[in-house]
N, C-alpha and C positions, 0 to 999 in steps of 0.2 A: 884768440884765447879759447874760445868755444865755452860751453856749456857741463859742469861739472855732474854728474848720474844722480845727484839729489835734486839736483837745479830742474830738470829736464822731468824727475819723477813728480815734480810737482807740479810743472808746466800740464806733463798730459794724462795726471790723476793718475800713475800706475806705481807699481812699489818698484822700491831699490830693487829687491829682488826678482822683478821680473824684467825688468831691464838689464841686469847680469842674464838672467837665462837667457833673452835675446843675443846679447852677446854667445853666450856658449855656443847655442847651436846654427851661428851664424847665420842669424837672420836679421839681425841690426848689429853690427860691429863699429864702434866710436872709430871716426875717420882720424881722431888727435890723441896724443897722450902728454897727460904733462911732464915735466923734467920730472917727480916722484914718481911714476908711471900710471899715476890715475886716467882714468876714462875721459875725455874730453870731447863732448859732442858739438858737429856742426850745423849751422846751416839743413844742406842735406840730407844730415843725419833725421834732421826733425822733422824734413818733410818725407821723408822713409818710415818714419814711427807714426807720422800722421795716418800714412795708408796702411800700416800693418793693424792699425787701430779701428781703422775706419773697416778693413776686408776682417776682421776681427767681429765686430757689431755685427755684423751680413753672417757669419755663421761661418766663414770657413774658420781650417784649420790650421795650424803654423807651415804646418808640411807645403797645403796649397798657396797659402800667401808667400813662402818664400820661392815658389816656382813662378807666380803671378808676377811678382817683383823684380826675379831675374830673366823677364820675360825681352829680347834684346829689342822687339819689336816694339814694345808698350813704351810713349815716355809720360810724365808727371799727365797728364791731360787726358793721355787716353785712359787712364786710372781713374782718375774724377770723373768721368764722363759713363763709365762703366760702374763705378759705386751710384752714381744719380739713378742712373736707367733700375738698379734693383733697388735701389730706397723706394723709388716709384712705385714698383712692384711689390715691396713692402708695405707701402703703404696704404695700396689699393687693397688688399689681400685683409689688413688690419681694421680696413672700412666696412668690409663686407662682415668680419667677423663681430665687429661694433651693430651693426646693421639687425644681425642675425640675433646678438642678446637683445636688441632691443624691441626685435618683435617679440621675442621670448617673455622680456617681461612685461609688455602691455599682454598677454595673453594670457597670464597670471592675474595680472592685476583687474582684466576683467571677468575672472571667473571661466571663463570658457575653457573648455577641453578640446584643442582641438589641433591634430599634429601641424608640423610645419607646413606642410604639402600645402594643408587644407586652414591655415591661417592667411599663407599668400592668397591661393586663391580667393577666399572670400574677400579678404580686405583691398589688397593690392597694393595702391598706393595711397587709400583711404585711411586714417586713423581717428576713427570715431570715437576716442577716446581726448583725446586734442584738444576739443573745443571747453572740456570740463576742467581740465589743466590750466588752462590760459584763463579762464576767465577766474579762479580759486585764486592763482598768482599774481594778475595784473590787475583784479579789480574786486579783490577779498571775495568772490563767489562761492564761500563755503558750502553756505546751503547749498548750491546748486553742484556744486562738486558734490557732496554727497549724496543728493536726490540721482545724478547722474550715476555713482557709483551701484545704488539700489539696484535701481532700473535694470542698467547693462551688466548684474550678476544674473537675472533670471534669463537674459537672451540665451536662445539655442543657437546651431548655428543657421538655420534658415532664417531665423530672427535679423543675424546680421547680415545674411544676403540681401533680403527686403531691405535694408537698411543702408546699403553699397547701393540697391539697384535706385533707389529713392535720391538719394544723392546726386548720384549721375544724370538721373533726368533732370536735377535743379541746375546743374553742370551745362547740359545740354540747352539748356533754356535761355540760360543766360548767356551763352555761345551764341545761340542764333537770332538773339537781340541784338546785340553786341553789332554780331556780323550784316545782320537787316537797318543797320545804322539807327535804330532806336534809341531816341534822347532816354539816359540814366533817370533824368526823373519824370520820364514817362508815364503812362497806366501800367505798358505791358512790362517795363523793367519792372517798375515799382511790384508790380501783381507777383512777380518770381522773386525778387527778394523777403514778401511777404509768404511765399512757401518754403522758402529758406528757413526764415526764423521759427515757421510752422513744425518745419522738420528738425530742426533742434529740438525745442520744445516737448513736440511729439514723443521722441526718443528717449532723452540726454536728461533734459532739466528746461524748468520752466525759463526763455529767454524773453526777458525783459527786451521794450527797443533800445535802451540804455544799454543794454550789453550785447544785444546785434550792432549797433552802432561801435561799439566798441572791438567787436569782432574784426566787421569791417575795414575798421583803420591796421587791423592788425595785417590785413590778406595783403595789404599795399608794401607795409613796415616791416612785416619779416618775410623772411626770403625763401623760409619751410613754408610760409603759407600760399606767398606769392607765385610760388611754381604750379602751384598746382593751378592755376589759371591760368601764367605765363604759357605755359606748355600747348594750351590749348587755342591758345591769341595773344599776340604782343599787346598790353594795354587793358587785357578784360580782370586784371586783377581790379584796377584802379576804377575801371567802369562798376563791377560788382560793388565794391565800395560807395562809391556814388549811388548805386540805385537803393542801398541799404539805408543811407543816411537820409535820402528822399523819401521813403518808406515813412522811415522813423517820424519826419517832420510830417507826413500826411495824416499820422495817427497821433498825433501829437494834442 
């Protein structure tokens, strides 16, 4: 019996009337008609409107979708395989451009002037901005979200270079405990987690061990935080954690 042009406009969200233009210009023609001569779509038909739909969203144009579709070589598969491969492409392209306002607006939001060029560079894949966030949201840190805010409005940017290169050494430290098989609740772990929290502190806002501790669970638990150690050594997110939390108990 197939499928009646309201049935079918509803199935894939398009109007009566663009399903008649389909028809016109012969690029989806109902394979049935009923005895009254109405349109009656099949089967085929629907998986024909699926791709004209699908190369539709991707950006071509009727012209190209109907040269794509009368392609003798392409069947249903090499179609879906050829929409995946640019969704892909889409998608990545849609990351970067997500990526790109969101340095934007941490760059706003901490006051600094400073082009793109010279945001990547300073920062990289640092966001010293991060720690005042998480700790505001996950453990009501107002204060210290704002004390953080104060602070990283008056930074220049050599401010935040010292403040990337300070980092990476605690980075480094902790990498080469790590990797010298130093028990986490060591001296010398402990001694780098304790400049850890120093260099929050320092910077950002005053870091309780309650909220390095709470930090810490964080670097294991989310998976923004944990790369940034993964990256460096399979396992040293989880060690950094540990040496923080041994820290916290030594000062306890």
């Amino acid at each position: 019996m197939g499928y009646s042009v309201g049935q079918v406009a509803r199935f894939a969200g398009v109007t009566v009337r663009t399903l008649h233009h389909y028809d016109e210009i012969g690029l989806l023609t109902p394979s049935e008609r009923s005895a009254a001569g109405y349109r009656r779509y099949t089967e085929p038909d629907l998986d024909r409107l699926q791709q004209v739909l699908f190369y539709r969203e991707l950006g071509f144009s009727l012209e190209e979708i109907a040269v794509v579709l009368d392609d003798p070589g392409a069947d249903p598969l090499t179609h879906l395989r050829r929409q995946h491969e640019l969704l892909r492409r889409r998608i990545g392209r849609l990351e970067e451009m997500a990526a790109a306002v969101q340095r934007a607006m941490e760059a706003r939001k901490m006051g600094i002037s400073l082009t793109p060029e010279e945001r990547f560079e300073v920062f990289g894949d640092f966001d010293p901005d991060r720690y005042a966030e998480e700790a505001e949201e996950r453990w009501g840190g107002t204060d210290a979200f704002e004390q953080s805010r104060r602070r990283t409005a008056r930074y220049t940017k050599d401010d935040w270079r010292a403040i990337t290169a300070e980092a990476g050494e605690v980075l480094e430290a902790f990498a080469a405990a790590f990797a010298a098989g130093v028990p986490a609740d060591g001296e010398r772990a402990m001694d780098v987690a304790e400049r850890h929290r120093a260099h929050i502190s320092r910077w950002f806002y005053d870091c309780t061990y309650e909220i390095h501790k709470g930090l810490g669970e964080m670097y294991v638990t989310d998976p923004r935080f944990a790369a940034n150690y993964e990256r460096v050594a399979e396992g040293l997110s989880g060690y950094v954690r540990d040496a923080v939390h041994a820290n916290a108990a030594r000062h306890a």
